[in-house]
C-alpha positions in Angstrom: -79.8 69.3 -244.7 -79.3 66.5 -242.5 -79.3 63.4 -245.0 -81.1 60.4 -244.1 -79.4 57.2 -245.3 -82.7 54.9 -245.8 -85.8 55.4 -247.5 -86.9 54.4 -243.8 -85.1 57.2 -242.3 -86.5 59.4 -244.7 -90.1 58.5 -244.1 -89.9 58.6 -240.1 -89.7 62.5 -240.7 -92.3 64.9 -240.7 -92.3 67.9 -242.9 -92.0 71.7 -242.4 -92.2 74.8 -243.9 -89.3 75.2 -246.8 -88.5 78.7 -248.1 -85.6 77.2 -250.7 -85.3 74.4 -253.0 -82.6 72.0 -253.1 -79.6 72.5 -254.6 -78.9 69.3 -257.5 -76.6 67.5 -255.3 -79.2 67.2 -252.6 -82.0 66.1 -254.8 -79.2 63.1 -256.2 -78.7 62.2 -253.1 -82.3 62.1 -251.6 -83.2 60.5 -254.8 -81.2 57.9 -254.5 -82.9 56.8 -251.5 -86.0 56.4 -253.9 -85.4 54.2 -256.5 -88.9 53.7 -258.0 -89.5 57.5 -258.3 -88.2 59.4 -261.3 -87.6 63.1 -262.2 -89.8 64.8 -264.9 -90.2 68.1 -265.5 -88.8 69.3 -261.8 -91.1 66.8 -260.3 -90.7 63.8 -258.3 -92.8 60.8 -259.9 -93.9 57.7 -259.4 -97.2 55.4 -261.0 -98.2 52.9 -258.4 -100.1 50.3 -260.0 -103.3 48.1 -258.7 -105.6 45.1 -259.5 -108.8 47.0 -259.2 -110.3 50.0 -258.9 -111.2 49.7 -255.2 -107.5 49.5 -254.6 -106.4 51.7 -256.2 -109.0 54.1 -254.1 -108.5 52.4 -251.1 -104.4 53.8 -251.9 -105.3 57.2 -252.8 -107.4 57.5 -249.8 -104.4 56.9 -247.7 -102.4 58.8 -249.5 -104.5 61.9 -248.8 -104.4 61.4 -245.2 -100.9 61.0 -245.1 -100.8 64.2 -247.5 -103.7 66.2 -245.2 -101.3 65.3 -241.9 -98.3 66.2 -243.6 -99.7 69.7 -245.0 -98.0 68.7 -248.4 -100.1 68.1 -251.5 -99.7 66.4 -254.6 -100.7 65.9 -258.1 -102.3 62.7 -258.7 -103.8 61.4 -261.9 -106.2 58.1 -261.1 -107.8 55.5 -263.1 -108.8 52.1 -263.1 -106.1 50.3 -261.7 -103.1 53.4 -261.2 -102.4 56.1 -259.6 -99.9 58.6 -260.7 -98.3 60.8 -257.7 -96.5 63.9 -258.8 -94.5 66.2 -255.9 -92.9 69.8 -255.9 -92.9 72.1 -254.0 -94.8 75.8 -255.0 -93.7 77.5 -251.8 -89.8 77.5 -252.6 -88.2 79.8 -254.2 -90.0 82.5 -253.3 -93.2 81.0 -255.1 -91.5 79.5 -258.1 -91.3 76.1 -257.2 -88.9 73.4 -257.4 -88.2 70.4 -255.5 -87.8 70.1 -251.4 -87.1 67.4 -248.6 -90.8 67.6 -248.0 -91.2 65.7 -251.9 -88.3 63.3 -250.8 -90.4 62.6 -247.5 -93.8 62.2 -248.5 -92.9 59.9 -251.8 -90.7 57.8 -249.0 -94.2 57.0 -246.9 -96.5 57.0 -250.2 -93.7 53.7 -250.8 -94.7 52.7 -247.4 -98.5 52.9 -248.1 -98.1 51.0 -251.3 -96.5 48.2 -249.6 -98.7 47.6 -246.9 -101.4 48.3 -250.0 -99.9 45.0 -251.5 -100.2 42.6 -248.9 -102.4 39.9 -249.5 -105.0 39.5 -247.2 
C-alpha cells in the first residue's frame, strides 16, 4: 500500500477493486489520517451531525453520488438532523469482509462533503 500522509491525499484517490483486507498496522495508520471516524465492530464510523432535516438530506444525497461514482457503498442510518456512515468492505477476504483503502478513501471525501455541507451560506 502506498500510504497517503493527509486526509487530503487520501481523498484525491479513487477506489478499485480489493481482493484482501488490511493488515492492523495499515488500518492504524490510514486511521490516523481520520480522526473523527472510529472503529466498531470491523467498521469504519462516523455520525455527521445537521441543523435540519433538509441538510442532513441534502448530505446524504452527496454522499450517494460520491458512493455511486466510487462503486463503494455504505451503511447509513438517517434521521432528523444525523446521518450515520458505516464502511467495510464485503468483497475482501474472499467474501468475508473486513476493512480496505477503499473505507479509508471514501470516509476521507464523505469529511470533505461535510465540510463544504457546513458552510454558511
Amino acid at each position: 500500500m502506498n500510504t497517503p500522509s493527509t486526509s487530503q491525499d487520501l481523498a484525491r484517490l479513487n477506489c478499485s477493486p480489493r481482493q484482501q483486507a488490511l493488515g492492523d498496522t495499515d488500518i492504524a495508520t490510514l486511521h490516523a489520517l481520520l480522526p473523527q471516524w472510529t472503529l466498531q465492530n470491523g467498521k469504519l464510523c462516523r455520525d455527521f451531525g445537521f441543523k435540519n432535516y433538509y441538510q442532513t438530506l441534502a448530505f446524504v444525497n452527496a454522499l450517494a453520488y460520491m458512493t455511486h461514482t466510487q462503486d463503494h457503498h455504505p451503511e447509513l442510518i438517517i434521521t432528523y438532523k444525523t446521518c450515520a456512515v458505516r464502511y467495510d468492505t464485503h468483497s475482501v477476504n474472499q467474501g468475508a469482509g473486513g476493512l480496505s483503502e477503499n473505507d479509508f478513501i471514501c470516509a476521507a471525501k464523505a469529511d470533505l462533503i461535510y465540510q463544504s455541507s457546513q458552510v454558511a451560506p
